[in-house]
N, C-alpha and C positions, 0 to 999 in steps of 0.2 A: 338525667338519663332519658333518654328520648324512648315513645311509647309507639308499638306498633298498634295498626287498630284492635287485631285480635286483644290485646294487652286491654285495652278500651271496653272493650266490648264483654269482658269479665268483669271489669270494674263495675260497666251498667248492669250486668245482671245482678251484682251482688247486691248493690242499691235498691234496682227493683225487688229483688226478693225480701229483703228487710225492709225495704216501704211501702209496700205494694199496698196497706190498709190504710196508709193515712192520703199514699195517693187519689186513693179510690173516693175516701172520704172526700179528701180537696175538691175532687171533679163533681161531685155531686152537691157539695154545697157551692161550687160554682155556675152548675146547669140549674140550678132549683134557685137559685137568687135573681141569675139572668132573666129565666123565664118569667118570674113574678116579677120584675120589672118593665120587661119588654110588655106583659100585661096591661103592666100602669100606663105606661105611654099610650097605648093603644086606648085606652076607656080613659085616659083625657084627651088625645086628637078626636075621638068621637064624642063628646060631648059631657059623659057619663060623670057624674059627680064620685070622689074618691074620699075614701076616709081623709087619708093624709098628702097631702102635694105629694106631685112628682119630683120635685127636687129636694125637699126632705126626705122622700122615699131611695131619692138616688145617693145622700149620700149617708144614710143608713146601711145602705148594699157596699159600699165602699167600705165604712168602718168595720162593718161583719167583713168582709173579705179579706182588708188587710191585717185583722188578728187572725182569722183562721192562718194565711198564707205567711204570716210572723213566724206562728207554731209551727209550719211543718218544715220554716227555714233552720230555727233554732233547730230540730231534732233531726233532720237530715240535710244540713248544707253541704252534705258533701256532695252535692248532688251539681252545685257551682264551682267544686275545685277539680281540678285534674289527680290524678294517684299519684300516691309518693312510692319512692320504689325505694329500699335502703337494702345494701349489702355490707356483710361484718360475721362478725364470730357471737357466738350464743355465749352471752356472760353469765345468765339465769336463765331458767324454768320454773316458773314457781306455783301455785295453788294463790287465786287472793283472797285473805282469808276474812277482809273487810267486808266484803260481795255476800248479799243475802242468798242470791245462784252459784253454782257456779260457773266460777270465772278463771283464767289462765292468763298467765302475763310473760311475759316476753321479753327481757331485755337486751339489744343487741348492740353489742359495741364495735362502732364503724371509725375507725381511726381512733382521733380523740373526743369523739363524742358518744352517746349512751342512747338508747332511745327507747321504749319501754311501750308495748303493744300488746292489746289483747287477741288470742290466740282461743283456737276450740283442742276441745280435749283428744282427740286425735291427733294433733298437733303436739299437744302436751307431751304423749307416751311416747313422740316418737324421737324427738329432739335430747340431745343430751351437750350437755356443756362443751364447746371448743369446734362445736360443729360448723362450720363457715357457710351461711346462707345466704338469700337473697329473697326479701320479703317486699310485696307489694300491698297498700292498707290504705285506706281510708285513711285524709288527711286529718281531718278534725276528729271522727271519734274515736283513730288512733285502734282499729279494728281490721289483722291481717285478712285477705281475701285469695292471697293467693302466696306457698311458699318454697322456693325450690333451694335443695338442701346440695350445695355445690362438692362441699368435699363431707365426710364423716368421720368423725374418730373413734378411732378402735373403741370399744368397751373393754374393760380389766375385768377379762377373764379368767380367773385362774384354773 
């Protein structure tokens, strides 16, 4: 299903909003390693004696950089995929009762396959079984961001 940029542009916010701490993290432990580098090189072209080489020193910086930037691919790579969008009928709503928080799951049956997403609690109250929707989510931590509810079914009112 092709994405307009609007469509995009929800995507980065919700990324940004849940990452926004370890981005921040990320950029400072990569201004504060450059700078104590670019240090080094500078007080060896001038002459100054260093505790440690500069190229010990350089790739010290590299090994601290590329675990920091491991960590925050592992816990937000969604931030290298595109959104998955899936439309289907609401097979569950359920409570997960595994989840130390909570947590709300989703699963939506689009033809013959299932797919099973976490949802927030507004979301939870308001969906009910057989509802035919169309959810957009995070590819990897399988987390909806955005969900529009196309048809709804009655409730059995008596």
């Amino acid at each position: 299903m092709a994405f307009s940029g609007l469509e995009h542009l929800d995507y980065y916010k919700y990324l940004f909003k849940i990452s926004w701490p370890a981005l921040v993290g990320l950029f400072i432990i990569y201004s504060l390693l450059g700078i104590r580098l670019i240090q080094a090189v500078k007080k060896n072209v001038s002459g100054k004696q260093l505790k440690m080489p500069v190229l010990i020193r350089f790739f010290f910086t590299l090994v601290v950089l590329s675990i920091y930037t491991t960590m925050f691919v592992r816990s937000y790579g969604d931030w290298f995929y595109q959104p998955s969008v899936s439309r289907g009928v609401v097979q569950s709503v359920a409570k997960n009762q595994t989840a130390i928080l909570e947590d709300y799951l989703l699963t939506l049956k689009s033809g013959e396959e299932s797919i099973t997403v976490s949802i927030d609690k507004s979301l939870y109250k308001n969906l009910i079984t057989d509802d035919l929707i169309e959810i957009a989510y995070l590819p990897s931590k399988k987390e909806v961001f955005r969900c529009t509810i196309l048809t709804r079914q009655a409730e059995n009112v008596i």
